[in-house]
C-alpha positions in Angstrom: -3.9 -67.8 -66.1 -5.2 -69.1 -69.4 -9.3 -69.8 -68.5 -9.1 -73.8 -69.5 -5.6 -74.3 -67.4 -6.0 -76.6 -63.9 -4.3 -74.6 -61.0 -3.2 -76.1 -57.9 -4.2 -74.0 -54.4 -1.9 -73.7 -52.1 -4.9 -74.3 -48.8 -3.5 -73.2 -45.7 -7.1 -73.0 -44.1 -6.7 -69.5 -42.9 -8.9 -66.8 -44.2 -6.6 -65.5 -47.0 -6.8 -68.9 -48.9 -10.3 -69.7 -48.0 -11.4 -66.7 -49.9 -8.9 -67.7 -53.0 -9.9 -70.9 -53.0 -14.3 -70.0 -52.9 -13.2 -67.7 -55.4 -11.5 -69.7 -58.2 -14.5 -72.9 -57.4 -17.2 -70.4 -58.2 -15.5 -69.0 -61.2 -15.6 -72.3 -63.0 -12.1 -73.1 -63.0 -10.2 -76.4 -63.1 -9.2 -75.9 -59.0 -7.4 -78.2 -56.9 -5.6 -78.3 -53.6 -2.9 -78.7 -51.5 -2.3 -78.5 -47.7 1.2 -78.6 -46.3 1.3 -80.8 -43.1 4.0 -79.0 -41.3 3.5 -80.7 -38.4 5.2 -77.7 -36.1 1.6 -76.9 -34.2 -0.3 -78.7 -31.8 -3.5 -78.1 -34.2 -2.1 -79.2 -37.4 -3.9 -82.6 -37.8 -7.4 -80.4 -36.7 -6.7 -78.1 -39.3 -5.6 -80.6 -41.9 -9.1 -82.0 -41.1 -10.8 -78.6 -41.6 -9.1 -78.3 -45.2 -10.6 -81.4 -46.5 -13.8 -80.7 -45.0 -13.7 -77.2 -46.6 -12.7 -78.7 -50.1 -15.6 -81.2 -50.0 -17.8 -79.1 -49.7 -17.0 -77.4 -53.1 -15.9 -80.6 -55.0 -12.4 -79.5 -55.1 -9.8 -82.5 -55.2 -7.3 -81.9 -52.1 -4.1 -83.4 -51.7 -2.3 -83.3 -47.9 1.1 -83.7 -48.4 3.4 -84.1 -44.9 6.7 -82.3 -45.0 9.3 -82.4 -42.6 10.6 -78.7 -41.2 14.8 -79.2 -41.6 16.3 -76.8 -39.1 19.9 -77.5 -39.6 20.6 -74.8 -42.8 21.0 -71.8 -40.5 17.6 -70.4 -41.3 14.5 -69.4 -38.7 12.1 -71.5 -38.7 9.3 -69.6 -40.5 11.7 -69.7 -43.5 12.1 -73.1 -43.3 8.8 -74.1 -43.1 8.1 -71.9 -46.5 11.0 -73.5 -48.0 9.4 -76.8 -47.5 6.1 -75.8 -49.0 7.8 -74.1 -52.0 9.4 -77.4 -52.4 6.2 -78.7 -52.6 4.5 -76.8 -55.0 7.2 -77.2 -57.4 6.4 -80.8 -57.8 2.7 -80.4 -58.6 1.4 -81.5 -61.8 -0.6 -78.6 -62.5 0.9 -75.7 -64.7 -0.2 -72.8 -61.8 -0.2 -72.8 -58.1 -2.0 -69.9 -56.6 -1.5 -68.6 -53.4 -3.1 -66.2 -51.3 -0.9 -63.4 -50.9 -2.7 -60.0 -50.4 -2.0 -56.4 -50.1 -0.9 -56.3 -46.6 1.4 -59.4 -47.3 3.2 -57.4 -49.8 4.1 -54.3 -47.7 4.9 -56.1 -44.7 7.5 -57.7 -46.9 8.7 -54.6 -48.1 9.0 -53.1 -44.8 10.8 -56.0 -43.4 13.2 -56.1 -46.5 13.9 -52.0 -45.6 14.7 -52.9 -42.0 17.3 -55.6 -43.1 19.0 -52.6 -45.6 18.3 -54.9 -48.6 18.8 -53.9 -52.2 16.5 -53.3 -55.1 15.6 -57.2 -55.9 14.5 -57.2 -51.7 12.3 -54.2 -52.1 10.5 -55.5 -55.0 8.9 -58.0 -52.6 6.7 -60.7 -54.3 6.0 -60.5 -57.9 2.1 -61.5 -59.4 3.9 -64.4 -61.1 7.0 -66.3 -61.1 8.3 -69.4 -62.5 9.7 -72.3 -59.2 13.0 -73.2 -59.7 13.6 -76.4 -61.8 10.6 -77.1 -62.2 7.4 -76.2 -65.1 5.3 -74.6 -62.2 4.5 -71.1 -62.5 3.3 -69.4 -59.5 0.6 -67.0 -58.8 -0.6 -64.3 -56.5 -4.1 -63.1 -58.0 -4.8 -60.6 -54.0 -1.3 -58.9 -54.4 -3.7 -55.6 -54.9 -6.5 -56.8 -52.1 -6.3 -55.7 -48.9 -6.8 -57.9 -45.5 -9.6 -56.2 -45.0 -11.3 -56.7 -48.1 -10.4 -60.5 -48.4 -12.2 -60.3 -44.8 -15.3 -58.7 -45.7 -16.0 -61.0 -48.7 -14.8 -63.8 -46.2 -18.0 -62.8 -43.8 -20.6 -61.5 -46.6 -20.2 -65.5 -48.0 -20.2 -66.7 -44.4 -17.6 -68.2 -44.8 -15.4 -70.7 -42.1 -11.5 -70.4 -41.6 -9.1 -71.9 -38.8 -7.2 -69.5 -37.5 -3.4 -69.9 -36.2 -2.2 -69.3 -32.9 1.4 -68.2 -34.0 -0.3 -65.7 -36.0 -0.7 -63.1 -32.9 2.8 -63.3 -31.2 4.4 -60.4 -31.6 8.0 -61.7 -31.2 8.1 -62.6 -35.0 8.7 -59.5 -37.0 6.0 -59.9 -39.4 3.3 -60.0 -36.6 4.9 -57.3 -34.5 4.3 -54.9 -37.7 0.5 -56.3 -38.5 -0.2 -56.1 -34.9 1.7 -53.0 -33.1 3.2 -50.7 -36.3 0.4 -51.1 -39.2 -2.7 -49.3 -36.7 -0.6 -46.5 -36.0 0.2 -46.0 -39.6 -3.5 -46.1 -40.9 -4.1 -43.3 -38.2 -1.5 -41.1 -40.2 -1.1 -42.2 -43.3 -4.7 -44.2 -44.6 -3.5 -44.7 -48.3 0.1 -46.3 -46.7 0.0 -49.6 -48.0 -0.6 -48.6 -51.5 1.8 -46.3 -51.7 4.4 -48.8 -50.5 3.0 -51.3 -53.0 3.8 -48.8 -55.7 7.0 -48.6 -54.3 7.8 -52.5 -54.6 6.8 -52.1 -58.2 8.7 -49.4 -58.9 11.5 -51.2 -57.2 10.6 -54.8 -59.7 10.9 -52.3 -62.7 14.1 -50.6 -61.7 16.2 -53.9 -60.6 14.7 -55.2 -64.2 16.0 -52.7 -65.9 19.6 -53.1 -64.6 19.2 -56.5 -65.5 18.8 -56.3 -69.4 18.8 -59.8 -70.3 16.0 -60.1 -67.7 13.6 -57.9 -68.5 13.7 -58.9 -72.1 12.4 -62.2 -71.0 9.2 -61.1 -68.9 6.6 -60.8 -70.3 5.8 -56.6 -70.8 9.4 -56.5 -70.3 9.6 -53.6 -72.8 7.0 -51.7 -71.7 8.1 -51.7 -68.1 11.0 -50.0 -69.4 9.8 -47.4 -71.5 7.3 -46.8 -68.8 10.4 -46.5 -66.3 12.2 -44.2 -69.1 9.1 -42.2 -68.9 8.7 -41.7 -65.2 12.5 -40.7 -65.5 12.1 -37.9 -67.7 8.7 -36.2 -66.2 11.2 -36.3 -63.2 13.7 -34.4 -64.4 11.3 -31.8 -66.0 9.4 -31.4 -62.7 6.5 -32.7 -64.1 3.7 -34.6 -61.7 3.7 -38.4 -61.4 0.8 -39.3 -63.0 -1.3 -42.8 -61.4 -0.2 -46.1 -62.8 -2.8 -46.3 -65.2 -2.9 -43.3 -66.5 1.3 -43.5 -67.1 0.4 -46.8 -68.9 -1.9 -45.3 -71.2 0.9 -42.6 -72.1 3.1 -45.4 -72.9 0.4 -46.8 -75.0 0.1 -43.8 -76.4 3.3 -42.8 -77.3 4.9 -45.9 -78.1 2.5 -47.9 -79.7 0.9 -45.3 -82.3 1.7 -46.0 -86.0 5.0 -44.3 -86.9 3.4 -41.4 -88.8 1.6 -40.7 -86.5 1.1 -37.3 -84.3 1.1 -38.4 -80.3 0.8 -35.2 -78.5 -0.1 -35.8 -74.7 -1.1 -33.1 -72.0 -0.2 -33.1 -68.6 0.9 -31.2 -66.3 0.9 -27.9 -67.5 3.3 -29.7 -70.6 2.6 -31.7 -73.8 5.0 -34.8 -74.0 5.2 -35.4 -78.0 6.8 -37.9 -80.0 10.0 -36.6 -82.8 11.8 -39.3 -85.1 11.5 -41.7 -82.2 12.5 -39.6 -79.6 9.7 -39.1 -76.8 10.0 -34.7 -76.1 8.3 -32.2 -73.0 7.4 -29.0 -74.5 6.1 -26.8 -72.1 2.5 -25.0 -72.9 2.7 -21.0 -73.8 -0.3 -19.6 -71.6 -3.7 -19.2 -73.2 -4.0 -15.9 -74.9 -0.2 -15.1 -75.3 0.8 -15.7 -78.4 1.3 -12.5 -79.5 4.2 -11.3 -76.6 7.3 -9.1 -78.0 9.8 -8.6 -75.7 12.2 -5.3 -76.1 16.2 -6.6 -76.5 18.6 -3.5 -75.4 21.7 -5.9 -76.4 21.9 -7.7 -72.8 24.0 -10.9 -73.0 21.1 -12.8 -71.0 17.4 -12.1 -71.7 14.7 -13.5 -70.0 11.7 -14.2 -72.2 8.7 -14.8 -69.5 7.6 -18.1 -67.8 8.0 -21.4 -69.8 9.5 -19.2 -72.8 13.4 -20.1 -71.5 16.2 -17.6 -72.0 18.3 -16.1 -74.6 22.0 -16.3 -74.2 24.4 -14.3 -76.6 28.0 -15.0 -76.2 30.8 -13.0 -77.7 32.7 -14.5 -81.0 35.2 -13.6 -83.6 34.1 -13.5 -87.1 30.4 -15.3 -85.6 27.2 -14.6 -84.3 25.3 -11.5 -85.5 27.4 -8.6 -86.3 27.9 -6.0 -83.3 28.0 -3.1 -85.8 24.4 -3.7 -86.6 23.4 -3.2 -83.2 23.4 0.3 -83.2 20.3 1.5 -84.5 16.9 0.4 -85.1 14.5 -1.4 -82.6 15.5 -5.1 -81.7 12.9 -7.4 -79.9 11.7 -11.1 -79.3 8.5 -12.3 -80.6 6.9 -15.3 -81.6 6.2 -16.3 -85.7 2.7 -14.8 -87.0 2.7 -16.4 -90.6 4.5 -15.5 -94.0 8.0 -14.4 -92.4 11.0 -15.0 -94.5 14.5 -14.8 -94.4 18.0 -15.3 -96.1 20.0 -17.1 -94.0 23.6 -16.7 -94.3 25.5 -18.8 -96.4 21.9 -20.6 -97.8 21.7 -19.2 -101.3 18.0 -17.4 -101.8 15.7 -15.7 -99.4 13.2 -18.9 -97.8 10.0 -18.6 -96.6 10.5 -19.6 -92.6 7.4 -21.6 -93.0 9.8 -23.8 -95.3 13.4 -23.6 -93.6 11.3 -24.9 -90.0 10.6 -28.1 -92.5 13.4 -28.3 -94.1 15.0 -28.0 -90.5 12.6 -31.1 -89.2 11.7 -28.5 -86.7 8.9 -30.1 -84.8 5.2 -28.5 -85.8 4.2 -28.1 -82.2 7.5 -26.4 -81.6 7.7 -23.8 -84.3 4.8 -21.4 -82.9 6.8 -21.4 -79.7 10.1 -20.0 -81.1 11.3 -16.7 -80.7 12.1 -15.1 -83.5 14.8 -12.1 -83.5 13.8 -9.1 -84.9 15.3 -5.8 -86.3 12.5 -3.3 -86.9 10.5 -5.5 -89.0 13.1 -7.5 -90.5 13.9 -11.2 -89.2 17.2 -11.4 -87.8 17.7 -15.3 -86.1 15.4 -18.3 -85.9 16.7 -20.5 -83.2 17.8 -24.0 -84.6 17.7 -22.1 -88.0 20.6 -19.4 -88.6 21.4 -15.7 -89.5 20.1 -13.8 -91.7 23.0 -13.1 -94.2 22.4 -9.3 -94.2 23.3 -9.6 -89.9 25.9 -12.5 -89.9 29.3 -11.5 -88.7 32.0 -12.0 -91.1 35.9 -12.1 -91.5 37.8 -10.9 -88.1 34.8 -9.0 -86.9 33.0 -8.9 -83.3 29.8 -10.8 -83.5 28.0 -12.1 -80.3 26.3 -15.9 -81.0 22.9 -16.2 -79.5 21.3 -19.3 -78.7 18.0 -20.1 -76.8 17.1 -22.8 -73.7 14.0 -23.8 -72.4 14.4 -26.3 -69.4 14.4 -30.2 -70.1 15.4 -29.3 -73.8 19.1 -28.8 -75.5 19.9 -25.3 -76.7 19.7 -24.1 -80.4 21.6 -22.0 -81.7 
């Protein structure tokens, strides 16, 4: 929230929004408060008391507003009691309402959502910001990444006071039975749980976003959560690690936001993601110290060029393809470009430097060491993506076989 804005609390007088609210008073910020009066415990006049106490004490304005809990709509209770207090905080003044929603909050949510087989939009849980429904009020969760037990700790360390309530510990309501009786058993097995299901509910926001076009092109970062989505999608699909959140950000920085002209070429994984003309690319990495690999070709319609080097397929053609009467003779092999090789391709007038038809070609400068390059004897025979060379090019009615090379995650050139 912009630093000179006024921001409403929402002040339940638990621990959660105790911290919040000692938080935002210290940082210097135009804080003020509201309690919702629900009226549905015994306690609630004490802890209405407590709340303007605690406010007091830190000069922050409070308002108590008294709601009444409508249980005629169908709904449990707990949700009508929120309902009511969203109600609430739509008709502040202030431009933000906070609230105190932390870490724990978040993946009880989304583990209550996955019990009820909701869809994407349920998984998401509760997003950092969100605009109330007809009204100007934008609300915020600044703990959504804080833990319970760090909103604790800072809770003690300022000695701080907070009311507890009662309703909080029966395990008959779902949420509590998952704080109380599943979440233990979990750390025991699984410490780094609740993160990973935050993730999750991200991932989730992102994903139900991106199905939603018209959506996502209104959120703020809208863009970038989808090219950071397209991203996640295509180190997928090459078997490529998922790297952290911040670390996948910075690679959409990278590759997104670099002048046009400019070279992006990004390591990871044993790959290098690259950007071409606009198009974002996964080239795998040839090993250190094997750049100069031949490999023998006996006229096999499938050859296997080593790891990460992909395959060579040759298909048999009519009047295509390198001509099958050359094959007879001579010493044919694979090997990568070593500088100064040139060629005649058929059909393309004059012999070219290959240095110049890979140009000409827009052949990528990080791909063009990694290309293998057919050879008879010592004489170039077919650059992938490139052609024939005119002396080896099938012509008329005769046999010819077409070769053409794949590496995974990229298209095959011919």
């Amino acid at each position: 929230m912009p630093r000179g804005s006024a921001v409403c609390v929402g002040f339940s007088g638990g621990v959660d929004s105790a911290v919040l609210l000692d938080l935002l008073a210290r940082d210097g910020r135009d804080v003020r408060a509201l309690h919702v009066h629900h009226g549905l415990s015994p306690n609630a006049d004490a802890w209405a008391r407590f709340c303007e106490r605690f406010c007091k004490a830190r000069g922050v304005p409070l308002d108590v507003e008294r709601v009444s809990v409508r249980r005629d709509k169908g709904e449990g209770l707990e949700a009508a009691a929120r309902a009511a207090r969203y109600a609430a905080y739509a008709k502040r003044r202030e431009p933000y309402v906070a609230l105190a929603h932390h870490l724990d909050d978040q993946v009880e949510t989304v583990l209550l959502q996955l019990m009820r087989g909701t869809g994407l939009k349920g998984v998401a849980a509760m997003p950092l910001a969100r605009t109330l429904p007809g009204s100007n009020v934008t609300l915020l969760r600044p703990l959504l990444a804080v833990s319970r037990a760090s909103i604790l700790d800072y809770a003690r360390r300022a000695g701080l006071e907070w009311i507890d309530d009662e309703s909080n510990a029966a395990i008959t309501q779902d949420r509590n039975y998952l704080r109380h009786e599943i979440a233990p058993k979990l750390d025991l097995r699984f410490p780094a749980w609740r993160e990973s299901v935050a993730r999750f509910a991200r991932h989730a926001a992102q994903a139900e976003a991106l199905l939603g076009a018209r959506g996502v092109r209104r959120e703020a970062g809208g863009e970038r959560a989808m090219q950071a989505h397209a991203l996640r999608a295509l180190l997928a699909s090459s078997g490529l690690p998922m790297p952290s959140e911040a670390r996948l950000a910075e690679m959409v920085k990278q590759l997104h936001g670099a002048r046009p002209d400019a070279r992006v070429r990004i390591e990871h994984g044993g790959a290098v993601l690259v950007r071409h003309r606009g198009e974002i690319l996964v080239e795998r990495e040839l090993p250190r110290g094997d750049r100069d690999w031949r490999i023998a070709w006996h006229g096999e319609p499938d050859l296997d060029l080593g790891k990460g080097r992909g395959r060579v397929h040759f298909e048999r053609a009519h009047g295509a393809g390198i001509a099958q009467s050359a094959l007879a003779q001579g010493e044919w092999c694979f090997r990568p470009r070593a500088g100064g090789e040139k060629i005649r391709v058929a059909d393309r007038g004059r012999t070219r430097t290959l240095k110049n038809l890979l140009q000409e070609h827009a052949m990528p400068a990080w791909q063009r060491d990694h290309l293998p390059l057919l050879f008879h004897d010592n004489e170039l025979v077919w650059v992938p993506g490139v052609g024939i060379a005119a002396g080896y090019a099938c012509r008329g009615a005769g046999e010819g076989l077409s070769p053409s090379w794949k590496v995974a995650g990229r298209a095959a050139l011919c």
